[in-house]
N, C-alpha and C positions, 0 to 999 in steps of 0.2 A: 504494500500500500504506500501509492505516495504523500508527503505530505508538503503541502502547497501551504504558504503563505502569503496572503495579499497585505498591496503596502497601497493604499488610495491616493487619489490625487485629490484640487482644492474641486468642489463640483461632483467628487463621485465617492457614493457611498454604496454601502455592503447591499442596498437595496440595488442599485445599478447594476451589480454584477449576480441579482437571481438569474438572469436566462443565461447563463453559462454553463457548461455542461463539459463536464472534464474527466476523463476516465477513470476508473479507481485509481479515484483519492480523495485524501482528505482532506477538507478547507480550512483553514485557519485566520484570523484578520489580527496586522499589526496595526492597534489604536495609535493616532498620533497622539502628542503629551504635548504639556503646555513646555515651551521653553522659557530660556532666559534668554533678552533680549541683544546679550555678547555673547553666545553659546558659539561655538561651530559648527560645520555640517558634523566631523566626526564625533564630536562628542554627543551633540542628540543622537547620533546614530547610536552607540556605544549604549546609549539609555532604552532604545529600540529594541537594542539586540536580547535583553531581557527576557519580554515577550517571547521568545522564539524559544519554543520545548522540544524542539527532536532536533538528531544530527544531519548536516546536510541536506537543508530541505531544499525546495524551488519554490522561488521567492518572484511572483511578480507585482511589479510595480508599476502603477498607471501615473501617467504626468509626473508632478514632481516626485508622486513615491517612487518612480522610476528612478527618479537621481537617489534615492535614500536606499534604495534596491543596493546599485552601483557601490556607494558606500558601505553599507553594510556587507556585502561581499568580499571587499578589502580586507574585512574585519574576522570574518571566520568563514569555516567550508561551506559551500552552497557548491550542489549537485548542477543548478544552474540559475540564470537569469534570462524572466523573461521580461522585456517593456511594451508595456503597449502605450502610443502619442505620446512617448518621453526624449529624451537623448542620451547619448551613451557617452560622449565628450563635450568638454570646452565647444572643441571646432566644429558640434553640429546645432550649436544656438545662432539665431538669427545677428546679422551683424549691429543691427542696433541694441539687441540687447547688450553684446558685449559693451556696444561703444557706450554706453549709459552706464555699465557696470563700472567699467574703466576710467571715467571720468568722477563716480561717486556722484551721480545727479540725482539719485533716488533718492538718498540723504537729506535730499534742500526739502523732503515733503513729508506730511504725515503720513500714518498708514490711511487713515481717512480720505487725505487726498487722492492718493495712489489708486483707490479703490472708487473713486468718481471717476478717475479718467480711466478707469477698465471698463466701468458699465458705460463709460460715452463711445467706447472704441478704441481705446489711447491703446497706442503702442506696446502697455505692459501684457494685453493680451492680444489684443488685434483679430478679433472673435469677429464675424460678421452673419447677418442671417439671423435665423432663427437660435444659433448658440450664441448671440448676443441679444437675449432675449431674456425669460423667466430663470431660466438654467445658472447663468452666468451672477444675475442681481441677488439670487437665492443662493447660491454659494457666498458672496462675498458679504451678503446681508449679515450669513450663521459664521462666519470667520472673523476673529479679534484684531483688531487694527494693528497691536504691536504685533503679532504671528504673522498677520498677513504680511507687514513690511518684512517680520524676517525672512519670509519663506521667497519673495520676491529679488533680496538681496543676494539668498543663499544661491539661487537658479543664476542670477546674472553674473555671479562673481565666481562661479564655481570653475575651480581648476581643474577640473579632470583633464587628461590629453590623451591616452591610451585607451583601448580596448580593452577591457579584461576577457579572460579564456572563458566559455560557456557563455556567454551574452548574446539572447536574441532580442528580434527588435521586427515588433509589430505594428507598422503606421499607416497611415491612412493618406491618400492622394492628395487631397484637399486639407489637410490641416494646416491651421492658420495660428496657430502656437507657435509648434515648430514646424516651420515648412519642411513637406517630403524633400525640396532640392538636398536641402542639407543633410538629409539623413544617409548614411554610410549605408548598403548591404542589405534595406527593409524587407521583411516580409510585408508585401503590399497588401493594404486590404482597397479595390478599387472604391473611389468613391466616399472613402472612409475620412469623417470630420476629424478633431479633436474629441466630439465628446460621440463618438461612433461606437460607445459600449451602449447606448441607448438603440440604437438602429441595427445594427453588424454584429450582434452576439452569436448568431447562429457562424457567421462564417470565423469571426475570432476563437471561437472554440476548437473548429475545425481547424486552423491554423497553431494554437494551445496545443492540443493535442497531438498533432504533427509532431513540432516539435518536442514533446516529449516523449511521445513512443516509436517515433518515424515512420506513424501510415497514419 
């Protein structure tokens, strides 16, 4: 039996991911935790890694759990990593997020701010359509202004540069997060948003499973 732990991103909760269907195994969810607002990625992670009761499990991670995935893999054996609409390095973030990171411009604003110019469309998400709609407003409504700044900080300043061994990566054509251009190697899902665990369960599964059993 395998055992699966999910890591959520901001927007998707354990109710998003009912129509998933993944062969024998067990599902387990890593809760985010409140941090502190100097924390690092590694050391929230390190706090994460807790949670986790068996050896070597498969850890996927949606959006930014993706990057906390990454992390936490660094940290001890994982069988493998899967992501779905996340990224696997630095080099596969959009170029203005770096450039914003890199300048420290996020800093000049509150989290309150940050999170007005997400629901108008601002650059820190760049969501368009219908997932800049109820989806988006209702995530950032139920998120705390300091977390949210962190979690924004964490994504755009994040060094990772390398691959790690066992890292899959499931994206979507159309996302508007992280754009497909930038993503290394994806499992495509055609068609697929950012928040395409809403719509594309049936075929993320089939693609989940894949990779885990190879048929």
């Amino acid at each position: 039996m395998k055992h699966i732990y999910f890591i959520c991103g901001m927007g998707v909760t354990k109710q998003s991911l009912k129509h998933l269907h993944i062969n024998n195994a067990e599902t387990h969810y890593i809760d985010w935790i409140e941090c502190d607002k100097n924390e690092s990625l590694a050391d929230y992670s390190k706090r994460l890694i807790e949670q986790i009761q068996h050896p070597s499990p498969i850890i996927i991670g949606i959006s930014f759990g993706g990057i906390l995935a990454i992390e936490i893999a660094k940290l001890i054996p994982i069988e493998k990593v899967i992501l779905i609409a996340s990224v696997k390095t630095r080099g596969e973030l959009p170029g203005y997020y770096k450039l914003v990171g890199n300048l420290g411009l996020h800093k000049l604003f509150s989290g309150a701010t940050i999170k007005n110019i997400a629901i108008k469309g601002g650059k820190f998400l760049r969501v368009t359509g219908i997932e800049n709609g109820s989806i988006i407003k209702n995530m950032l409504d139920h998120t705390d202004d300091v977390f949210y700044k962190w979690i924004i900080d964490k994504i755009i300043t994040w060094k990772q540069s390398t691959i790690l061994p066992n890292v899959y990566h499931i994206h979507g054509e159309n996302d508007k997060v992280f754009p497909y251009r930038n993503i290394e190697n994806p499992i495509t899902i055609k068609n697929g948003a950012h928040f395409m665990l809403v719509n594309k369960s049936k075929t993320i599964s089939e693609k989940i499973n894949t990779v885990i059993y190879g048929k």
